[in-house]
N, C-alpha and C positions, 0 to 999 in steps of 0.2 A: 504493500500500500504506500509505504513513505518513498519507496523508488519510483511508481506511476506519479506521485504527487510533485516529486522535487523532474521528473521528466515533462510533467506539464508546465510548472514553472520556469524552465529554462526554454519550451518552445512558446510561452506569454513574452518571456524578456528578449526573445531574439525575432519574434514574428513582428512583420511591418504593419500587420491588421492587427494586433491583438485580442480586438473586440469579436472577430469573426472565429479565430479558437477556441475562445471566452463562451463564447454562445451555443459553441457546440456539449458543454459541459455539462450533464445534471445538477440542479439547486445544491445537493452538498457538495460534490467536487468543489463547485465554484468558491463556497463558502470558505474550503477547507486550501482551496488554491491560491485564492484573493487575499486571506490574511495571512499566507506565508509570504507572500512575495514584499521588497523592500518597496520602499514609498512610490521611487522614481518612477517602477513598475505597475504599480499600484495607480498612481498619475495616469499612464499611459493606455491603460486598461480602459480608466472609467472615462478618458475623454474623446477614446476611439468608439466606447457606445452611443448607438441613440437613443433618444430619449423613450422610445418605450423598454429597450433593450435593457437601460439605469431602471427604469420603477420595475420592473419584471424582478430585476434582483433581489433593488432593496426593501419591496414589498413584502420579502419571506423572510427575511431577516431581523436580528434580535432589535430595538431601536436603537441602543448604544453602537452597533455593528452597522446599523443604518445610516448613522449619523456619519461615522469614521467613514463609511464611503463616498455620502453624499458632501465629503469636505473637500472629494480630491477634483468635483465639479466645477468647473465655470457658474456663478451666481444664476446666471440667465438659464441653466440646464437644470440647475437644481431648483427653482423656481418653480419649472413645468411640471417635474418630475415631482414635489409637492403635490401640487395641483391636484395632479390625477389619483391622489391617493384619496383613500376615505379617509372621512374628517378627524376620528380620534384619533388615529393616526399621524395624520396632517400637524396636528396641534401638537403630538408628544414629540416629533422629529421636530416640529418648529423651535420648539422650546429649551431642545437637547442644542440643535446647532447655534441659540444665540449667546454660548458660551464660548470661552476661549477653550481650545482645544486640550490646551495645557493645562486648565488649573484642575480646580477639585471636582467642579458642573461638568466638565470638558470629558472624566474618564468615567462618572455618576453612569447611574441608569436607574428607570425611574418604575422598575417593577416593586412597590413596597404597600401598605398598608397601613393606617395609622389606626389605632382605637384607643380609644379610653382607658384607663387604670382600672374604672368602676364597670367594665362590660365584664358579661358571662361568658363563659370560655366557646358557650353554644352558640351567643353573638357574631363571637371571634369566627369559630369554623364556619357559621354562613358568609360572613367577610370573605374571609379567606376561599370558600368553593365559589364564589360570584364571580370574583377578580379571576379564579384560575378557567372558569366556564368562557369570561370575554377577551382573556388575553391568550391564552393556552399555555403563561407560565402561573410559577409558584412564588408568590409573593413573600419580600421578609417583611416581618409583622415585628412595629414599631408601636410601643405603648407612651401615652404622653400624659397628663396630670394637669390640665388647666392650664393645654398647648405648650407644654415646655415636657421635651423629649426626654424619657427614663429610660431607657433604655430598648431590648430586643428582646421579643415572645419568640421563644426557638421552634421549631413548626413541631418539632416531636413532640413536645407539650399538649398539643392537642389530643392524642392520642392516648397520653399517658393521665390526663388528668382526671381528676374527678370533676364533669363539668357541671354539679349540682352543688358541690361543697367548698371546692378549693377556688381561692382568689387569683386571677392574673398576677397581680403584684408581688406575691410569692414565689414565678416562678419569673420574673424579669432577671436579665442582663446587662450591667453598664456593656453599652459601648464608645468608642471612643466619636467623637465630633468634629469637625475642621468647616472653613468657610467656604460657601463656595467660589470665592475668588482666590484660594490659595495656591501657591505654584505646586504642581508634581512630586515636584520635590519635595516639600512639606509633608504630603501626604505622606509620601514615601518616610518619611521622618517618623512619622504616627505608626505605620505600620511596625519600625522596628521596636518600639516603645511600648504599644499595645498588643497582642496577641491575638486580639481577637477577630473571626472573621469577617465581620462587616463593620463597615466606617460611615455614619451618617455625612450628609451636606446639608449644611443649615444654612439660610441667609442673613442679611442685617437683624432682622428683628427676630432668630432664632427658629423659623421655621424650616420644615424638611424640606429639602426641596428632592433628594435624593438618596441613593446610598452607593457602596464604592466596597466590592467586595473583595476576598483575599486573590482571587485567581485573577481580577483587574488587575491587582497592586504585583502579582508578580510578573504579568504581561511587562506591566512599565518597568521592575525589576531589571528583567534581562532587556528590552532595548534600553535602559540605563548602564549597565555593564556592556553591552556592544557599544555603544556611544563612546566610554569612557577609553576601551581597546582604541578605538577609530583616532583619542584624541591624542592618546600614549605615543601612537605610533604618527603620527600627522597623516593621517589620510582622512579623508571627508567622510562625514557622517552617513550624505546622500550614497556613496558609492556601496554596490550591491558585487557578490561574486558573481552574479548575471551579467553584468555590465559588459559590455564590448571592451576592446583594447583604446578605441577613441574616449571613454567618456573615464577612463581608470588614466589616461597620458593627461586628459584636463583637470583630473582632482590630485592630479601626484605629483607632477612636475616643478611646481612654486616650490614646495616644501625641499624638492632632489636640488634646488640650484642654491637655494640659500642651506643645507647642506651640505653642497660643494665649494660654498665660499667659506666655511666654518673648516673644509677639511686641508684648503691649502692656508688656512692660518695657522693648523698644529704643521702642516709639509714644511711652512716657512721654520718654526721652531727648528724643527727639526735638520732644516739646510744648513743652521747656523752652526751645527754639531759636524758636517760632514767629514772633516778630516778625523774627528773621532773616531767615527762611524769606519772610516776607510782603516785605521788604525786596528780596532775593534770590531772587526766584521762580526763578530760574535753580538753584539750588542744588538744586531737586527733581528736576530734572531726571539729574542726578548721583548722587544720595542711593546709588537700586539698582546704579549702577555699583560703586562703594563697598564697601557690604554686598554683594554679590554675588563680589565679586572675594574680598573676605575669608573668606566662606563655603568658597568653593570652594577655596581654601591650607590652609585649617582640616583640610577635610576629607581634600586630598592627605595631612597631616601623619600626623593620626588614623590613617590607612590604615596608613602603614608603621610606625609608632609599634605599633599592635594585631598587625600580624604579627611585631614583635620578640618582644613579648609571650609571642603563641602559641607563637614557635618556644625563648623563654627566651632569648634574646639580650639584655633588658635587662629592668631595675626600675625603681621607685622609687628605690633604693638606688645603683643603677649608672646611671639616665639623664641626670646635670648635660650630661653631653657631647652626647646626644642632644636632650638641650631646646635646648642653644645651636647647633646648628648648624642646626636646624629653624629657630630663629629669625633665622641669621643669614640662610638659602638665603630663608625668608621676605620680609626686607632688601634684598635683592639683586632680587628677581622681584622688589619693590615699585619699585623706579625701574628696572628695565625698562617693565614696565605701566605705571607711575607717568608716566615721561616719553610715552611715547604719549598717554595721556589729555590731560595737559598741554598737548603739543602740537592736540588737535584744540581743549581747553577754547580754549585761545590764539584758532584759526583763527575759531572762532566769536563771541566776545566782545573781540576787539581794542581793538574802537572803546570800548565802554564800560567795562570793566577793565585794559585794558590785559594784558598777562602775569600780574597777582596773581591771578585765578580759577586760572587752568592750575597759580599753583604752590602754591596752595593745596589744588587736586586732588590732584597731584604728590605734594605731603608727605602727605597725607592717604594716599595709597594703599599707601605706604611704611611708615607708622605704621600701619597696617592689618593690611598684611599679617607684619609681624613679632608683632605682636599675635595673628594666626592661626598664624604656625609654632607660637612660645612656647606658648599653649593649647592648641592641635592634637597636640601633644606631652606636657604637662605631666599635660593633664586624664586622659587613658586611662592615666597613670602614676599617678595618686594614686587611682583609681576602681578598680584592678588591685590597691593596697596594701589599700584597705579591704574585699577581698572581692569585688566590683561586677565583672558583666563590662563592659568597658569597649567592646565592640564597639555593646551595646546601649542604651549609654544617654549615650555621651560625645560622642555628635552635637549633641544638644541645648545640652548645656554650651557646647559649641563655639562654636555657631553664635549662643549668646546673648551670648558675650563680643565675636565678632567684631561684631557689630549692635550692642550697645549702644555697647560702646570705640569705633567705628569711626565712628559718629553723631556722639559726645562730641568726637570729636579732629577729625573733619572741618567739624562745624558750628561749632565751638568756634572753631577755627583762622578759620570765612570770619567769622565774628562780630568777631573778633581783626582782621584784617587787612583787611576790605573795609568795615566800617562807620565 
């Protein structure tokens, strides 16, 4: 099944029509085809349908899943495609889409229920069979107290209660709350905090307007962890492994050149060395160890450094503590790795350096990799203060302090010590 699906998806992202493969699909194919595919795809789909082709779709679809598709429309097509729907309908997607996509209303959906503290449980069940007879799902049932939200009736309570004796309020739920203009993020914030599986959306004046369940929140989970891969490495969010070879040279190429300019400013370090270098042919041999080790500490640092960040754990302002201990764990891994290297430098050049190569690696690797805490740290903190997101662009800084300092103080050092 997931090989016919991911073979459909790749003849959606390469087909000139895609609306015309699209159309030959049954209702769940499509469902299950259209929300794998990445955005760009996704785009390309909904704007090669026509208009009866878009309501055909999104007329069998959840309205949260409604909504996500009728976003990737032109206004004028989604309009129509409104239009022609039935009314309660009409009004739930209208409602959904006049959200931003992003916040809390944006990932909502609005299958839910409200009743009273003081309703019988037999209340509740005709509630609950009415809603699921006109919509065909199963609504979560929210209990309120003179409009203001207590929490969640869990639907198995129905079943299990006594509906002659026992009070609703007894078997309620806190769940957690967020506004519906909050960013994604946020929510996402709530979810690691709270446990539980549904998240209300309330507005100004603390009414439901929705809810936001766990299987939404880890949708947006993992396209937050793909994001964040996309921003590590500087390739573009929009870019899909569908993508042709044209649309992967115009998301990748800015980032390969200024790249290239960061990689002949460690070459220049490095040319200043060359009679060293000519001297100590052995030392090139080394060189990538070096850079490479420093790279990769850089980037450990970056990493946790950017999730304080995100999570507001730390600033500019608050990170002294977090620059120095990134640099000291930097210090410390550096004569771990440090002495291994050493030791093999030793095993292989005995005879004609004696121990000075090894502890010139040794120190080198040390002063390297404190070099990469310190930066790894520092840079996604001052790139944070001036605006910058620091996810996408503090690799580079990184990775040019560690190669250039790392050249300077390694080459410098066998210059120093073996000539």
């Amino acid at each position: 099944m997931q090989e016919q699906l991911a073979t459909l998806q790749q003849e959606l992202a390469t087909s000139p029509a895609p609306a015309t493969t699209f159309s030959d699909l049954s209702q769940e194919q499509k469902r299950e085809v259209f929300f794998g595919l990445p955005d760009a795809v996704r785009e390309r789909v909904v704007t090669d349908m026509d208009r009866d082709q878009l309501r055909e779709f999104v007329d069998e679809l959840d309205p949260d899943e409604a909504t996500d598709v009728l976003g990737y429309a032109r206004e004028s097509t989604r309009e129509s495609v409104l239009s022609k729907l039935a009314s309660d309908r009409r009004e739930k997607l209208s409602f959904l889409l006049s959200f931003d996509p992003e916040s809390a209303a944006g990932i909502m959906d609005i299958d839910y229920v409200t009743v009273g503290a003081q309703r019988g449980f037999q209340a509740v069940a005709e509630r609950v069979s009415r809603f699921e007879e006109r919509t065909g799902r199963i609504p979560t049932i929210l209990v309120t107290e003179n409009g203001t939200l207590l929490g969640e009736l869990p639907g198995a309570t129905l079943s299990i209660a006594d509906r002659e004796s026992d009070r609703i309020a007894d078997y309620v739920q806190e769940i957690p709350h967020v506004r519906y203009d909050r960013e994604d993020s946020e929510v996402l914030e709530v979810l690691r905090t709270n446990r539980e599986r549904t998240v209300a959306v309330l507005d100004e004046t603390d009414d439901i307007l929705g809810v936001i369940h766990a299987d939404d929140l880890l949708t947006l989970v993992e396209e937050t962890a793909g994001e964040t891969l996309y921003e590590f490495t500087g390739v573009a969010e929009e870019e899909s492994v569908l993508d042709g070879p044209a649309a992967k040279i115009r998301s990748r190429y800015k980032w390969l050149i200024i790249n290239l300019g960061t990689a002949f400013l460690a070459a220049a370090v490095v040319g200043l060395f060359e009679t060293t270098i000519a001297a100590i042919a052995v030392l090139a041999a080394y060189m990538p160890v070096v850079a490479g080790m420093g790279g990769n500490a850089g980037t450990q640092a970056m990493a946790v450094t950017v999730r304080g960040i995100s999570l507001g754990q730390v600033s500019l302002a608050t990170g002294k503590r977090v620059v120095i201990n990134e640099a000291i764990a930097g210090g410390i891994n550096g004569i771990i790795t440090g002495a291994l290297v050493a030791v093999i430098a030793i095993a292989f050049s005995l005879a004609e350096y004696g121990v000075l190569l090894g502890a010139v690696i040794g120190v080198s690797m040390v002063a390297n990799l404190v070099i990469a805490g310190f930066f790894g740290a520092i840079i996604p903190l001052v790139l944070d203060k001036l605006g910058q997101d620091p996810a996408t662009s503090a690799t580079i800084f990184i990775t040019t302090a560690t190669d250039v300092l790392g050249f300077f103080v390694f080459l410098g050092l066998a210059q120093f010590v073996l000539l």
